[in-house]
C-alpha angles and dihedrals in degrees: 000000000000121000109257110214120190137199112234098167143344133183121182140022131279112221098199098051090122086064093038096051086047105043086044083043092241106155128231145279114033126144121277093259097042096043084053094049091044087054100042086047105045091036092057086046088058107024093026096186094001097074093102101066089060096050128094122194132034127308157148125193148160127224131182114215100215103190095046082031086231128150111209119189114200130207122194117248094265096020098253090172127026135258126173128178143193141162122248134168087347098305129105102237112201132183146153089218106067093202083053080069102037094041085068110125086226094050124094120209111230117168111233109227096196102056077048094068096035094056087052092057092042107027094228138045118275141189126006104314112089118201090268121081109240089023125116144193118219093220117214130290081023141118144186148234141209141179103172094260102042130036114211124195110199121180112232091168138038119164098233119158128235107182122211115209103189097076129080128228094253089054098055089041083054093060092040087064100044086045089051090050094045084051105049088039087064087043088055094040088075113093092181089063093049094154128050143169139194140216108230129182102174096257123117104260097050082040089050095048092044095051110051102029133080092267112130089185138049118209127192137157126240138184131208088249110094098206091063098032110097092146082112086067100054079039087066094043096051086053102050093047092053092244126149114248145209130169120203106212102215111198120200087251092055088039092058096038085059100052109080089042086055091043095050100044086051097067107213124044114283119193086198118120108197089059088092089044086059104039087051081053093054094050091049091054102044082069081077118012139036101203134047151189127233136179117223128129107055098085093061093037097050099022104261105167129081089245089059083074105046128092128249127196106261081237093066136097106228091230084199134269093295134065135136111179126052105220094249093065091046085055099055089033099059123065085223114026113177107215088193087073107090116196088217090056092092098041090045097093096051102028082060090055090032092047093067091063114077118270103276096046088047092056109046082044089057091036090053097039092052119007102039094052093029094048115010099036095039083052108048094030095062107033091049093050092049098055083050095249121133106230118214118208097182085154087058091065125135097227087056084058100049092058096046087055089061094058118099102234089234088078098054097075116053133147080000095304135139120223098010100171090056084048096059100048096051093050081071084081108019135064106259093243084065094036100054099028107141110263107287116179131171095298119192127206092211097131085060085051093043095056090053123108094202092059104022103070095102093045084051083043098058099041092052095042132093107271076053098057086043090067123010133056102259090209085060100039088048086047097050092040091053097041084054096046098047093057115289093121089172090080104060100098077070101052092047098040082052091043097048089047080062095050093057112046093049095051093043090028107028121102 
């Protein structure tokens, strides 16, 4: 009898299909979906846990083992898209929407304090809890098993590096650039993805992107203040490169409105910005395209940000690249602060195996393994998907990877310059200016907005409100938000990581 595999779920896109239907003999042409089901199906069948070595993309999928009556849930290698479990009634419940669990009539909604006060030392959830107790998050390069009575969570990936000094930076340059081909050959090969666009700051990695993929237009975000407005870069790039541009104008009114929708459509709480900007990007681009490019990925993968470079005493726990409360502030901040509850316990396992490496390696493993899932992908998954548009990470692949964790970190940092090597290899198709900016992103100039009584009466409203008085100190709420307001700009992560808390648990929690 042959083994009967089903399809319980699947999130995402697979780029090699065209190798994979011919190397499981599965003819052309199908439809996407069914393409996608026929190779998650046949590839388990040949491969059973292995398929995901043979996968390139971003996916999470479930997939019921008939024959050993075994369910298996499956998380790409840097959790590109997201994937959440719990038990309930007996049966293993697995999403990548979080409110499509706990909307379950059999499920009952308990707020998990602890995630609470790790989200205010870090500004976004990380690890494995959610803010839901019984709740769990399949962290990247996972799956899981289940046999109807036990579930088991077993690692298949970790992004580990493994230099190799016996190559030069031309040479790896050389194969960045013949990976990044290979990969935007497979993202043109799909006719039933015919238009794309692509988001574009100025900066390399969204230049890059621009320049060498199928994308005939260029979409950023810009703001009247002038401090915070680099859409005139990407302007210039887009120009340069012969791509088509548009620039979506977001105004503090538009910014505040957007919040509680984002917040909402997350998920879980996010103390990231930029979250709205690029929601309201999303939205923009959906008017004309269904599907876009992004490029994250490259700064965790080459060592892109300024703490890449600093020291840290070989005694420390490197808590990731974002925080934005010492623990000390959390504790005089919360009602009932646990002081049982370390901000290092989720990052303990991986930062024991990371740790051996040197420091820069250290650092991108534990940045990929828990800031750029926990923060950028929770971001731009679930923002894109809810404006309806289909996000492509071709810089997230896992090919792109292979070949970062074999630079000696050494290489990365050259003429005061991140990521040198990725540099390089991008100035082969863009002008240098473009190829060695100084790392732009999509800014916000939300703490201007914050501070400003025309725009900032819901966010008062909330920390002063009663959700607020349920849980945080209101001495040290009225002090923060005066400090802030009275000038100490500085402080704003922490306004807004408190406001959109708020946010949350009265729209999942309120009456």
């Amino acid at each position: 009898m042959e083994n009967t595999v089903q399809i319980k779920y699947f999130s995402g896109y697979i780029r090699n299909y065209k190798r994979l239907c011919d190397e499981l003999g599965i003819a052309l042409p199908l439809s996407r979906e069914e393409r996608e089901k026929q190779i998650l199906s046949e590839g388990f069948k040949k491969w059973g846990t292995g398929i995901v070595d043979h996968l390139y993309g971003a996916f999470a999928f479930a997939v019921f083992d008939e024959a050993a009556q075994k369910l298996y849930v499956f998380r790409d290698q840097v959790g590109q898209k997201q994937m959440f479990y719990a038990l309930v009634g007996g049966e293993l419940l697995c999403s990548g929407d979080i409110d499509a669990i706990v909307s379950d009539s059999r499920f009952e909604k308990k707020l998990n304090k602890r995630m609470l006060q790790q989200y205010l030392f870090y500004g976004y959830p990380i690890g494995e809890e959610t803010f839901y107790q019984g709740v769990y998050k399949l962290m990247p390069g996972h799956y899981l098993k289940w046999d109807g009575i036990k579930a088991d969570v077993h690692c298949y990936f970790k992004p580990l590096f493994t230099p190799e000094k016996d190559k030069s930076i031309d040479e790896f340059a050389d194969e960045i650039k013949a990976v990044v081909t290979e990969i935007l050959n497979e993202e043109r090969e799909d006719a039933e993805l015919p238009y794309k666009e692509s988001f574009l700051s100025g900066g390399v990695d969204s230049s890059y992107l621009l320049a060498a993929s199928d994308a005939q237009c260029a979409n950023t975000v810009g703001y009247a203040e002038e401090d915070f407005n680099e859409a005139h870069l990407a302007r210039d790039t887009a120009a340069v490169l012969g791509k088509g541009f548009r620039v979506k104008t977001i105004t503090p009114e538009e910014y505040f409105d957007r919040i509680p929708e984002v917040i909402d459509k997350l998920g879980q709480p996010l103390g990231d910005a930029s979250a709205v900007a690029f929601s309201l990007g999303c939205q923009a681009v959906k008017e004309h395209a269904d599907v876009v490019y992004s490029g994250e990925g490259i700064d965790e993968f080459f060592g892109g940000y300024n703490a890449h470079k600093r020291v840290i005493p070989s005694d420390w726990v490197y808590l990731t690249c974002s925080h934005i409360m010492s623990q000390d502030v959390v504790k005089s901040l919360m009602r009932d602060f646990d002081s049982a509850v370390d901000p290092a316990d989720p990052l303990r396992k991986m930062w024991d195996e990371a740790k051996k490496q040197d420091q820069l390696d250290s650092k991108l493993t534990m940045d990929i393994s828990f800031w750029l899932e926990g923060d950028i992908y929770l971001n731009t998954d679930r923002t894109s998907t809810a404006c309806g548009i289909e996000l492509h990470t071709p810089f997230s692949d896992l090919r792109l990877f292979r070949v970062a964790s074999r630079i000696p970190s050494e290489y990365q940092f050259r003429e005061e310059q991140n990521k040198y090597v990725f540099r390089q290899a991008a100035s082969s198709v863009l002008p240098y200016e473009s190829a060695f900016r100084k790392k732009v992103g999509f800014p916000v100039p939300v703490r201007k907005w914050l501070s400003d009584e025309r725009y900032n009466a819901a966010v008062k409203e909330k920390l002063f409100g009663a959700t607020s008085r349920k849980f945080f100190d209101q001495d040290v709420i009225k002090d923060m938000w005066e400090r802030f307001t009275g000038g100490e700009a500085v402080l704003w992560n922490r306004v807004y990581a408190v406001y959109v808390f708020l946010l949350w648990y009265d729209c999942k929690f309120g009456e």
